[in-house]
N, C-alpha and C positions, 0 to 999 in steps of 0.2 A: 316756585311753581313746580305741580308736581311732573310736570315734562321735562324738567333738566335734571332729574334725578339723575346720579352716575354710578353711587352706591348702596345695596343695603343702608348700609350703618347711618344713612342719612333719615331714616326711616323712623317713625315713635312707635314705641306699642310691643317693640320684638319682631315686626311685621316684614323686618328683613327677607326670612326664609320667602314667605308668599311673596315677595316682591322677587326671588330667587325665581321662584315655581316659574312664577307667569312668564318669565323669559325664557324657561327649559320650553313650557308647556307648548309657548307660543312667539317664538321670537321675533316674529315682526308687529306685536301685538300696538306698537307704538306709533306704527303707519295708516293702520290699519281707517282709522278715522270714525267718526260718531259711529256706537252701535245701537243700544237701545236707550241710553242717556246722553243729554245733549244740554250743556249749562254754559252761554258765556257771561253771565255775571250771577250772584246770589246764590255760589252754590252749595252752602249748606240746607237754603227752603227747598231749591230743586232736587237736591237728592236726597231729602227726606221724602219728598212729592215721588219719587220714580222709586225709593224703597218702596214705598206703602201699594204702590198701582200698579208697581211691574215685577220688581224685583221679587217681594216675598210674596207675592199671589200667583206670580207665573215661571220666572226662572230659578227661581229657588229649588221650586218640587221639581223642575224640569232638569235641573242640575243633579239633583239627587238622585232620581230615576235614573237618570243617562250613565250618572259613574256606576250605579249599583248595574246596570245591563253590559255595561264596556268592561267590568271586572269580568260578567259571564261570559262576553262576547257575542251576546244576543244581539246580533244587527237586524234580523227583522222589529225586535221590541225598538231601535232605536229611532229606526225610518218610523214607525208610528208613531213617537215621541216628537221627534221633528214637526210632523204634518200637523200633530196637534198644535204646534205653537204657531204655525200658518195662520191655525183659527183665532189663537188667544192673545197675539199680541198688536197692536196697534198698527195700523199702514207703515208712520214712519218709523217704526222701529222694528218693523218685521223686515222693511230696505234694508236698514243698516247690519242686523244681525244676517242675515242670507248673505250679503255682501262679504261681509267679514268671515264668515262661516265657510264659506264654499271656499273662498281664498284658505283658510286655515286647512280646508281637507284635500286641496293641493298638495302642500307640503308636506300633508301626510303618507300623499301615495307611494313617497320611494323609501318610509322609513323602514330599513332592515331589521328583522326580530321580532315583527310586529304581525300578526294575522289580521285581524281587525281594522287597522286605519286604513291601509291599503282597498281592502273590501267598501269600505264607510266611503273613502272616497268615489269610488266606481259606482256607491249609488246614486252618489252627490251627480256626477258624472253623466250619469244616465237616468237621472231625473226621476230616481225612484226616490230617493232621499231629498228634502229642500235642501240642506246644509245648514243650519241655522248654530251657529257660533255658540252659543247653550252646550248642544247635542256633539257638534265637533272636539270643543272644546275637553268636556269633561271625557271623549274616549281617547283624547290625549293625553290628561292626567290619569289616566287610567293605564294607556301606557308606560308613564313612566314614573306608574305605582306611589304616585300623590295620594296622602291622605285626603280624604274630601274636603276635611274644613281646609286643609290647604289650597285644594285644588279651587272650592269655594270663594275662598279669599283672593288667590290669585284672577278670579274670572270678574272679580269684583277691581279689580287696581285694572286690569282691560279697558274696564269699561268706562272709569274715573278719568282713566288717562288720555283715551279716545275722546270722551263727552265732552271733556271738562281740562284741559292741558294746562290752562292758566290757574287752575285751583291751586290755594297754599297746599304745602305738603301740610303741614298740621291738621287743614281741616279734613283731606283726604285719608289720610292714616286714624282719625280720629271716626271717619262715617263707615271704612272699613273695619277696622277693632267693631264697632257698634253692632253692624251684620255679623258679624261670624261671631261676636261672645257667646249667645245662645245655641252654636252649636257645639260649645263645649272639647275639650279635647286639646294640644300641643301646636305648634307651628311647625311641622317638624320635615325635613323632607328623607325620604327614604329612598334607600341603593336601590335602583332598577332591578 
C-alpha cells in the first residue's frame, strides 16, 4: 500500500526524489485526506478517469502557471489562478483541494526566508485568495526551488496518497512516472 511507504528506495521508477520533494514540499501531506482524487478500489481506471478530467485539463496548467508566478512572486497572478480553479473544478473536489490548500498555506506563514508564502497565506487568510492546494502547493516548491517536473510529480504522490492510501505502490509509482514522462527533464532536487 502506497501509505506505509517509509522510504524512497521503496519507490520504482527513480521516483525516490519526488517522493523526497512532497515531504519537504508539504509535510503533513499524508493527513491531509481526499483532495481532488478519491478511489477505494479499481485504481488504476480511476486515475486514468481523474488524469484525463482533472488532472491534465485543469491542474496541470494550473500547476504550471502557479510555479512559473511563485518563481516571480507574483501573488496578485496567483490569487487569480486560484479563483480560477473555484470555477473549473468539480464541487467535490474543489472541497477537498481548498481544504488541503488553506491547511498547506497555514504552515506556510511562519516559514523564515521566504516573502511570498507568508503573503499567499494572508491572502488565504483574508479571503482574497481561495487557497486551493494546486496554487499553494506549487509556491512551496517554489520556495524550496523544486524543479517543476519535480515539484509536478510530488503534488501528484499528494494526491495518490490522499485519494487512494490502499493503492499498491507498483501501480501508484507506475500512473506517476506516466504523468510526469512527458514533461521531460531529471528527478532531481535542488539546494534552496
Amino acid at each position: 500500500m502506497i501509505s506505509e511507504i517509509e522510504t524512497p528506495d521503496e519507490l520504482r521508477h527513480g521516483l525516490g526524489p519526488i517522493w523526497t520533494a512532497a515531504r519537504v514540499a508539504n509535510p503533513e501531506f499524508a493527513l491531509c485526506g481526499p483532495v481532488t482524487f478519491r478511489a477505494a478500489a479499481d485504481f488504476s481506471n480511476l486515475a486514468a478517469g481523474w488524469r484525463a478530467s482533472i488532472f491534465e485539463s485543469v491542474l496541470l496548467p494550473a500547476l504550471r502557471a502557479s510555479l512559473a508566478h511563485a518563481h516571480r512572486g507574483e501573488l496578485r497572478e496567483l490569487a487569480a489562478l486560484d479563483r480560477r480553479l473555484s470555477e473549473q473544478l468539480p464541487p467535490h473536489a474543489c472541497a477537498g483541494s481548498l481544504a488541503a490548500g488553506q491547511r498547506l498555506a497555514h504552515l506556510g506563514a511562519d516559514l523564515q526566508g521566504d516573502r511570498l508564502l507568508p503573503r499567499l497565506a494572508a491572502n488565504v487568510r483574508d479571503e482574497i485568495s481561495p487557497g486551493h492546494l494546486a496554487v499553494v502547493f506549487a509556491a512551496r516548491c517554489a520556495a524550496f526551488s523544486l524543479p517543476d517536473r519535480t515539484a509536478i510529480g510530488a503534488y501528484l504522490f499528494q494526491e495518490m496518497c490522499a485519494g487512494a492510501p490502499t493503492a499498491p505502490v507498483a501501480a501508484v509509482c507506475d500512473f506517476v512516472a506516466a504523468c510526469i514522462e512527458p514533461l521531460g527533464g531529471a528527478f532531481e532536487l535542488r539546494a534552496a
